[in-house]
N, C-alpha and C positions, 0 to 999 in steps of 0.2 A: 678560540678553537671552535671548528663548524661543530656541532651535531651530529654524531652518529645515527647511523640506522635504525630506527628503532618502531618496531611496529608490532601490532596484536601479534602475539606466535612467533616471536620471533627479537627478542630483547624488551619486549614487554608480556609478562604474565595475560591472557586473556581475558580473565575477569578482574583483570585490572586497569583498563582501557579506559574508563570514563576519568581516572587519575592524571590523562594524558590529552594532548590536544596537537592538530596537526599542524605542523610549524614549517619554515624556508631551514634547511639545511644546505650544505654546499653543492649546490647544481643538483639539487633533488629534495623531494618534501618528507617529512619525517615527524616524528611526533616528540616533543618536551611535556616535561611534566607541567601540570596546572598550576598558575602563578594568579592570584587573585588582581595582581599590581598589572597583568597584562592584558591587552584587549581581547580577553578570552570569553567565549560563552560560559556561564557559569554550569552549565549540565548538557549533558548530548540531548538529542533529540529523544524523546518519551519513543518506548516502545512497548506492548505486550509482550513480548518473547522474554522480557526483565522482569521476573517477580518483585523487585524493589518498584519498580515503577508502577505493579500495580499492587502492593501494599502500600505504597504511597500517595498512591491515590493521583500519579503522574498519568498514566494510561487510561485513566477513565474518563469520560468526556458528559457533558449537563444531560441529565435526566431533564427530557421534555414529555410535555403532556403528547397524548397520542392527539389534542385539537392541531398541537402545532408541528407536530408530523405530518396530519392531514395537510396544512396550511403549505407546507413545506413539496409535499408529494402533489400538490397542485400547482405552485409554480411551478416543479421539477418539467410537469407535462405539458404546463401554456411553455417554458421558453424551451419545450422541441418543436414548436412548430415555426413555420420560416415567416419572418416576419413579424413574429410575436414584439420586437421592441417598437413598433409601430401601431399594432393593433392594438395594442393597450391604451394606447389613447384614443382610441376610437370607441365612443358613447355607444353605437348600436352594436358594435363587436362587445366590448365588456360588458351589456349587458344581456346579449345573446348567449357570454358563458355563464352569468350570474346565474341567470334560468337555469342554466345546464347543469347548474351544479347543484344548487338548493332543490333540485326537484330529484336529483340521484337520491335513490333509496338506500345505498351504498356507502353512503359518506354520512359524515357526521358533522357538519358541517353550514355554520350562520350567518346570518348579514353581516355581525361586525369581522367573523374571521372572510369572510370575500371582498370586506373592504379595505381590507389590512392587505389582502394579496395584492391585489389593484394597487393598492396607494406604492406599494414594494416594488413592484416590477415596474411601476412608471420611473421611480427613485433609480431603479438598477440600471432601466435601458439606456440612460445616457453615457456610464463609462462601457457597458456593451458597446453602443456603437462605435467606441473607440477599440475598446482590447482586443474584444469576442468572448471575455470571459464571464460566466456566471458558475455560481453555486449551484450544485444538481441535488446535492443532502445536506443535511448536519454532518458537523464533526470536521468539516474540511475537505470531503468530495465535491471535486470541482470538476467543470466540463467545457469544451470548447470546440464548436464545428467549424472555425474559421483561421485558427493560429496557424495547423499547418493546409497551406494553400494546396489547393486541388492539382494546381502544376507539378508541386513537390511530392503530392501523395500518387502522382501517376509515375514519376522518377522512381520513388519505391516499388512500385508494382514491378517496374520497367528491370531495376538494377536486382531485384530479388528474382527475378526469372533465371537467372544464371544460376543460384542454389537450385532450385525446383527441376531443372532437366537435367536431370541426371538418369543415366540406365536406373532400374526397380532396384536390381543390386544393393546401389549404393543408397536409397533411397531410408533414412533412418526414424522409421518409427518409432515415437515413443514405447516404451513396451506398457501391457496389458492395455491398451487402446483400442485393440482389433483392426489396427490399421485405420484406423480414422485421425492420430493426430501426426502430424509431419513434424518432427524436430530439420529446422535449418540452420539454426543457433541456442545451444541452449547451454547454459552455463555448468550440468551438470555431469554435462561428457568433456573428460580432458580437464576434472576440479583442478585445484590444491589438495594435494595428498600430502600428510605429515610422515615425516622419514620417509618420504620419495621424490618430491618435491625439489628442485633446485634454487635457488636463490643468489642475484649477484647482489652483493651488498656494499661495492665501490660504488654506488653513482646508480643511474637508473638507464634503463631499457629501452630507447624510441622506436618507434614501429619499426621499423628494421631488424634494430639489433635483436629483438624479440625473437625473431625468427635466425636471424645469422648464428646469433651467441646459443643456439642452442646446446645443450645437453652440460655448459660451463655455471658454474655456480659451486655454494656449497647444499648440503641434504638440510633441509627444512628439520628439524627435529619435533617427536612426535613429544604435546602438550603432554606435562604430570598431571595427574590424576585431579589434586588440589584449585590448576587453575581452569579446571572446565568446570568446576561449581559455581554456583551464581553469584553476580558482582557483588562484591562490598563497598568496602572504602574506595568513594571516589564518586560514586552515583549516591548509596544512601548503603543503610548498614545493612547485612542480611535479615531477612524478616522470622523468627526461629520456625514459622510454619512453613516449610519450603516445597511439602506436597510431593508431587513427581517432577517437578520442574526446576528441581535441584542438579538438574546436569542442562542448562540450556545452549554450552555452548558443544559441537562435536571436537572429539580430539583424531578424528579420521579426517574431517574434506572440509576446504571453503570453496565457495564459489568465486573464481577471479572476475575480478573486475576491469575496465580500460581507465586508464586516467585522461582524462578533461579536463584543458585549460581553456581562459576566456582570453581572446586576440583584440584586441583594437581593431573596429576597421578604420582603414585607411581614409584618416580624418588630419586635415593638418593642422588643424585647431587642437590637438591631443596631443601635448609634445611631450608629456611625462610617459606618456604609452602607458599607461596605468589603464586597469580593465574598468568598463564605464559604463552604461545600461546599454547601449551598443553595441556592446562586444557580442562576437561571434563565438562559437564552442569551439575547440577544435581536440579532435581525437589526438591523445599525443604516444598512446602504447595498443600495443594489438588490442583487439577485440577479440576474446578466444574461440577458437572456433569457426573462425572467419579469415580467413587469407587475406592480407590489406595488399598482395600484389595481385591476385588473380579476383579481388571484387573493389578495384578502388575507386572505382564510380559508386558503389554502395556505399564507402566509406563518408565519400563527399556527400554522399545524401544524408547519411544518419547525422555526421555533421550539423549538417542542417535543422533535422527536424528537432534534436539535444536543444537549440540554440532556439527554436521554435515555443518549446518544451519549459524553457526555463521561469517565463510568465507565470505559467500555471502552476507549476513546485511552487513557485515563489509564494502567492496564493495559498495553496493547501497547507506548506507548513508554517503561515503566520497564525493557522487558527486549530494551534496545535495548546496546548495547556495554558501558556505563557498568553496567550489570548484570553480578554477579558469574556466571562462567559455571556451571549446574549439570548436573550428570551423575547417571543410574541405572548406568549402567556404569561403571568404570574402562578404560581398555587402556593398560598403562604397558609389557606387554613381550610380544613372540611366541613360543611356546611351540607344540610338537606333543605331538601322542601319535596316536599313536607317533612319538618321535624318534629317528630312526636313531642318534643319538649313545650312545643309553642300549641299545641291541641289541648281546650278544652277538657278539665278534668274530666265535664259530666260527658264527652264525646269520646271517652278513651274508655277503654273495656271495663266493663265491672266485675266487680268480682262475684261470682254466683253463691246461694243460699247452702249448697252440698259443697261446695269447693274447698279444700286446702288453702292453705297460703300457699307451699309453695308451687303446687299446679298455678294457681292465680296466678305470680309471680315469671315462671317460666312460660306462658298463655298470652302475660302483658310481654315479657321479652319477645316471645315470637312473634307477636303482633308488631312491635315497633321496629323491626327489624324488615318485616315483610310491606311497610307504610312508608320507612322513610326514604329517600331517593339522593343520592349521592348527585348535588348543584355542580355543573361541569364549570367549570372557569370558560370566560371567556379574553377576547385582548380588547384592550381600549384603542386609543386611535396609533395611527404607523407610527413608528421612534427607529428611523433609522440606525445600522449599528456605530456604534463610537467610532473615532480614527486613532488608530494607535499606531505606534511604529511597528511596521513589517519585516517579514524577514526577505532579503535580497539576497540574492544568491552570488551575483555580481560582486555587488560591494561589497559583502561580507564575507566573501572567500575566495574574490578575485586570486588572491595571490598565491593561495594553496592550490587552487581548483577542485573539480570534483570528481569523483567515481562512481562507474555506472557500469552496470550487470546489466546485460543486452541479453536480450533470447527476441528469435521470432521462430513461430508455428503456427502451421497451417491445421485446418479440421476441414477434415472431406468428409460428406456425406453421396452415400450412392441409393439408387432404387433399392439391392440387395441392404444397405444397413445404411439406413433412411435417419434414422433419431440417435441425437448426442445427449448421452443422461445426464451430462450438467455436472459441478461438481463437487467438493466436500467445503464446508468452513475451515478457513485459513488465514495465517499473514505467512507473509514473503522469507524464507529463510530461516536461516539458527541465527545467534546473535555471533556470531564468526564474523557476517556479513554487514549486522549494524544495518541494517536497511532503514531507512527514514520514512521514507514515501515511493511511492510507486505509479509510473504511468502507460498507461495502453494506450496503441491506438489500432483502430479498429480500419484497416484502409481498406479492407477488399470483401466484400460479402457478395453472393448469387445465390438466388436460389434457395433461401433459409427462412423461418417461419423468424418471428421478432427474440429479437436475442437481449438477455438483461442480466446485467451482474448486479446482484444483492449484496447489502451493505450489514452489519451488526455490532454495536460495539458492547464495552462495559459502563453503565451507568455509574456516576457518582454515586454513591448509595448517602455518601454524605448528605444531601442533597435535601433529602428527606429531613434531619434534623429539626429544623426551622419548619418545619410542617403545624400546624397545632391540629390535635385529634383526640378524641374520646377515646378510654381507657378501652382497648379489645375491639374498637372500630378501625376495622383493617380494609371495606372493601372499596375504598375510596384508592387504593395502589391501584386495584384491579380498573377500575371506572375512569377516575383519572391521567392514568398514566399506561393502562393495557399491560402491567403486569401481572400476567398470568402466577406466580410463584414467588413469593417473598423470598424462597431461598435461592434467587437465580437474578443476577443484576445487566446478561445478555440481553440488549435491548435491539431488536430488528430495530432499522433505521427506513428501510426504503431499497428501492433497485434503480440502477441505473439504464437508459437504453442503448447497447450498444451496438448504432448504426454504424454504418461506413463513411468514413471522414470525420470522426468523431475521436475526441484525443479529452482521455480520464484519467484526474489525476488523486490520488488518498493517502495518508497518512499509514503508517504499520502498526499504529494502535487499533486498526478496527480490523473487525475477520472479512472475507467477501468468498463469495462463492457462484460461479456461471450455472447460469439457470439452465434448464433443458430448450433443446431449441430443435427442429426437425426440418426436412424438404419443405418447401412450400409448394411444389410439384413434384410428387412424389415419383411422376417416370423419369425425371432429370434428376445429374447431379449435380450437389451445390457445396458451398465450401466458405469458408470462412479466416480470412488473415489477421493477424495479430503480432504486432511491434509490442513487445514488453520492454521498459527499462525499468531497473529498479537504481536509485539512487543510494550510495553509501552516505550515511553523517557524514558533513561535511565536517564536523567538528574532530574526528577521529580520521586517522590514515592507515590504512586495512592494507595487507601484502596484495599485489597487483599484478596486472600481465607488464608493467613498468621492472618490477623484480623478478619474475619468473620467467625464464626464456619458454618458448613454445616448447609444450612436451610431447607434438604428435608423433608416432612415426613416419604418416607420409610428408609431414613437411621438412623434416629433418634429412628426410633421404634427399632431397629436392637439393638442401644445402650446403654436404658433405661432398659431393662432385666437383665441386667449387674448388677442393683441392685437390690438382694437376694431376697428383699419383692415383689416390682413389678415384679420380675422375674417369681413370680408361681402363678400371678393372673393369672386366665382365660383368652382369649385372649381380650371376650366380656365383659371385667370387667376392661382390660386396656385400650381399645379402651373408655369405657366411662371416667375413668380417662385424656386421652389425651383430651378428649373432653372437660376439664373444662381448658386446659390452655389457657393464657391470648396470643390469636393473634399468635400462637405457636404451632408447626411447620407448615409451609407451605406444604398445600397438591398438590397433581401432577394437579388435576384440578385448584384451586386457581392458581398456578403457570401457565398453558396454559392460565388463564385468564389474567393474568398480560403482557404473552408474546407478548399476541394481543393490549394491550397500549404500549406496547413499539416498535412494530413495525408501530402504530399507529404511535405513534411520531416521531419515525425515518423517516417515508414515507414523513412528513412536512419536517422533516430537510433537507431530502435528495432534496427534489421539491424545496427550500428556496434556499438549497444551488448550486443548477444547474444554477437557476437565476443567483447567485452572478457572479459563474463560468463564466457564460457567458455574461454578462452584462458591462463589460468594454471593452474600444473600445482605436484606436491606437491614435487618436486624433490629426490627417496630422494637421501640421501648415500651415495657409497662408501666403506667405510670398513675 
C-alpha cells in the first residue's frame, strides 16, 4: 500500500520532523518515518534556528585563530580579482602582493602565513579553472563569478523586466523601507496560513493545476500548542535550558516553497533515465507569487540558473558539521615570550626593605603580567584539506528532488535617499521552512558604492578544551583568537563582496547581515538586483505550492471564467458572487495585512534568536 501524505503540519507533528525523511509515494513525494535499515541520512541538515543543534554542539562550526581568518580574508580578496588563478603563479605578481601585504600596518600578518596562501591558491586554481568554484570564508561560504553565464544573467535582467513595469500602483514595496526595497517575489505575501490554507492531499499539484485547482482542497489545520515547541525525539532530546527559543517553530505562516526535480538530458547513453550529474532542474509546481503563464520565460530561466546553482550547495553543504574540521593554524597550548617563568631570579623585581609581602607579591604579579606577551601561533608548511565524500545534491536526492523559496528584490537608491543602512543579523526563516542553505545572486548593480554581506557564526566553544593554559591566564582568547568576551561564542567570520554576476552560496547555521552601501554618484540613481533562493532540507518534505493551490485573488478570478456560466456574468455580478465565498480567495490587501504578522513574528524570532546566538560563553576551567 502507497504512503499517504504526510508532511510537517499536516499528518506530521512539526517538531517532529527530523523523525521523518522524505520518501516516493504514489505519484507524489511524502515523508516515512526514519528506518536505520534505509538509505536514509542519519540527521537533517544542522540549523541555528534548532536549539538541539546548538546545544549539541551540531550548529557550531571550528573556532579559528584570527591568524587564519586573516589568511582566509586574504585569499577571499586575491580570488576577486580576474585572473587571480594565473597570477599566482607568477613569481613578480606573488611577490608584488607579498610586499603588499607584510608592509600593511593593518594586518597581522607573516612570511610563513603568505606562504601558506600562495602555496593554497596555486593548489585551488586548477579545479577553479574547471568549476569556477572557490571558498570566499570559513564555515562553507562559497562563491562563484562564472557558473551562471553572463548570457543567462542578461535573460534574467531581460525576463524580470516584465515584473518591474508595472504602473507605481501596483508597484509593492516592501513596507518600512521608504520605498527603497521593491518586492517582485517574495515569499512572504500569499504564505501558508494555518486554518486557511487549503491542501489537496490526493496526488500533487503541477504548475497548472496550481493555479486551475484553485480554492479545492481541504483547511490546513492550525498547529497545537505542544508541536510548535522545539524538536525532540528525532534530532536529539530537548536541552532543559530552552531560553526564549522554545517556540522556534510559528503555528500562523510557512513560507511555500516550488518543488524541483532533476531531468535527464537527452543523452542516449542514459537509458535508466535516472537523474545523473547532468541532470537539468526543472521547476515542477508554481513558484508563488509568480504567474508561470504570464512570466514563462522567467520560469525557464530560473530553471536554469537552480541547475546552475546546484555545484555550489553541493559545495557549501559538504562542509557542514559532518565535515572533518580543517585548520591552517594549530593552537594546542599558551606560551609567552617573554615569560616571566624563564627570567632570571636576580632580573625579576625585588622585593623592597619597607614592603609587605603581599604588596610584593601583587607588584610581582602586576609585573609579570604587564612583561609577558601572549606567542601567536603560526602554520607550518600547506596541507591541503582531506577528500572526503561530499554531499551531491543529484545523486543523493535525485529521486525525491528539492524545494526552493524564491524571492527577488530590487533596492533603489535616488539623489533624494541616496544611502541603504544595511541590515540586522539573521538566518533564513523559522524552522517551518527547514532551510539548509541559502543562495544570492547578485545580477544587476549601477551606480552603488562596494556592497558586502558579513558573515558570523557560533564558535565550538569545545574547542578550547584541549587548550593547555595557566590557572587565571585568560588573555590568550582575546590575542589568539580575537575574542573579545569569554561569555559570547559569536565569531565574525569575514564579508563577502557582492558584485554583479556574482552567485553566494552558506549554510543556515551562520547569521549574515548587508552592509550599508550608498550612490556612488550621488546626482544619479543606482540600484541594486537580487535573485534569493533558499533551499529546503532535502532530507525532509515541507507542505509546497505542489499541495497548496494558488490563493491570490487576481489569479483565481483569471480562472473561474473558465466556466461558461460565470464566464458571461457581468463583471459586477461576479465580483458579488466572489463576495459570498466562504474565507475565499485572499485578496492583495488581506494578504499585505497578513504579511505585516509575519514579519511581526519574524522580527521576535529573529531578536530571540540573536539572544541565543550570542549567549553562550567558552566557560575557561579553573584549574
Amino acid at each position: 500500500m502507497s504512503p499517504a501524505l504526510k508532511l510537517p503540519g499536516f499528518g506530521i507533528p512539526l517538531n517532529q520532523a527530523g523523525k521523518w525523511r522524505a520518501s516516493l509515494g504514489d505519484g507524489f513525494v511524502t515523508n516515512t518515518e526514519y528506518n536505520r535499515s534505509k538509505n536514509f541520512r542519519h540527521k537533517l541538515f544542522d540549523n541555528a534556528l534548532d536549539k538541539n543543534d546548538i546545544y549539541g554542539a551540531y550548529a557550531f562550526m571550528p573556532l579559528l585563530t584570527t591568524r587564519e581568518h586573516t589568511m582566509i580574508h586574504v585569499m577571499n580578496d586575491i580570488t576577486d580579482k580576474p585572473g587571480w588563478e594565473d597570477k599566482v603563479f607568477d613569481m613578480n605578481i606573488t611577490a608584488k602582493w607579498r610586499r603588499e601585504l607584510l608592509e600593511d600596518d593593518t594586518l597581522d600578518i607573516t612570511e610563513k602565513m603568505v606562504d601558506w596562501i600562495i602555496d593554497e591558491l596555486q593548489y585551488k586554481s586548477k579545479p577553479y579553472k574547471t568549476d569556477g568554484i572557490i571558498s570566499a570564508l570559513a564555515s562553507g561560504v562559497m562563491k562563484s563569478d562564472t557558473l551562471i553565464p553572463s548570457s543567462l544573467q542578461e535573460s534574467l535582467k531581460a525576463s524580470v523586466a516584465r515584473l518591474e513595469n508595472v504602473p507605481e500602483a501596483q508597484k509593492d514595496y516592501h513596507p518600512y523601507t521608504d520605498n527603497q526595497v521593491l518586492d517582485l517575489v517574495h515569499p512572504s505575501l500569499f504564505p501558508l496560513v494555518y486554518g486557511k490554507s487549503r491542501i489537496v492531499k490526493d496526488g500533487i499539484l503541477n504548475i497548472h493545476d496550481g493555479i486551475t485547482k484553485s480554492g479545492t482542497g481541504e483547511i490546513i489545520p492550525i498547529p497545537s500548542m505542544p508541536e510548535t515547541g522545539a524538536p525532540g525525539e528525532g534530532r536529539r532530546e530537548t536541552h532543559p535550558s530552552m531560553g526564549k527559543m522554545d517556540r522556534p517553530f510559528s503555528d500562523k505562516f510557512q513560507w511555500l516553497p516550488c518543488d524541483v526535480a532533476f531531468r535527464p538530458m537527452d543523452d542516449p547513453t542514459n537509458a535508466s533515465r535516472e537523474p545523473i550529474d547532468s541532470s537539468i532542474c526543472t521547476i515542477t509546481s508554481y513558484i508563488n507569487n509568480l504567474h508561470p503563464e504570464a512570466h514563462k520565460e522567467l520560469y525557464a530561466v530560473l530553471e536554469q540558473i537552480i541547475t546552475c546553482t546546484i555545484p555550489l550547495w553541493n559545495e557549501t553543504l559538504s562542509r557542514s558539521k559532518n565535515w572533518p574540521d580543517y585548520r591552517r593554524i594549530e593552537y594546542t597550548a599558551c606560551t609567552y615570550d617573554p615569560d616571566p617563568n624563564d627570567i632570571p631570579e636576580e632580573d625579576r623585581p625585588q622585593q623592597l626593605p619597607d614592603e609587605n609581602e603581599d604588596d610584593y607579591w601583587q607588584r610581582l604579579e602586576e609585573w609579570e603580567w604587564e612583561i609577558r606577551k601572549v606567542v601567536k601561533p603560526e602554520p607550518g608548511k600547506f596541507v591541503p584539506e582531506e577528500e572526503r565524500e561530499a554531499i551531491n545534491l543529484q545523486r543523493d536526492y535525485g529521486k525525491t528532488g528539492l524545494q526552493i523559496i524564491v524571492k527577488l528584490a530590487n533596492i533603489y537608491l535616488t539623489p533624494e535617499n541616496n544611502k541603504y543602512a544595511g541590515g540586522s543579523w539573521h538566518v533564513e526563516g523559522q524552522l517551518n521552512e527547514h532551510i539548509c542553505a541559502s543562495a544570492l545572486f547578485y545580477y544587476d548593480s549601477v551606480n552603488i558604492t562596494e556592497s558586502r554581506l558579513e558573515f558570523r557564526q557560533m564558535a565550538n566553544f569545545y574547542d578550547i578544551d584541549d587548550i593547555s593554559y595557566e590557572q587565571d591566564h585568560r588573555e590568550w582568547l582575546k590575542v589568539v583568537f580575537g575574542v573579545e568576551d569569554e561569555y559570547c561564542t559569536a565569531q565574525e567570520i569575514g564579508s563577502v563582496l557582492c558584485k554583479e554576476g556574482r552567485l553566494i552560496t552558506f549554510l543556515n547555521t551562520l547569521q549574515h547581515r548587508v552592509r550599508p552601501f550608498e550612490l556612488e554618484d550621488p546626482t544619479k540613481p543606482g540600484h541594486r538586483k537580487i535573485l534569493a533562493m533558499f533551499l529546503v532540507d532535502p532530507n525532509i518534505r515541507i507542505i509546497s505550492t505542489a499541495n497548496v493551490p494558488a490563493q491570490r485573488e487576481d489569479w483565481w478570478k483569471e480562472q473561474v471564467p473558465l466556466d461558461r456560466a460565470l464566464g458571461k456574468l457581468p463583471m459586477e455580478l461576479f465580483d458579488e458572487v466572489v463576495s459570498h465565498l466562504d474565507n475565499f480567495p485572499m485578496t492583495m490587501k488581506e494578504a499585505k495585512g497578513l504579511r505585516l504578522e509575519l514579519m511581526e513574528e519574524r522580527k521576535t524570532v529573529i531578536s530571540d534568536h540573536n539572544n541565543e546566538f550570542t549567549s553562550h560563553g567558552f566557560g575557561l576551567c579553573e584549574h
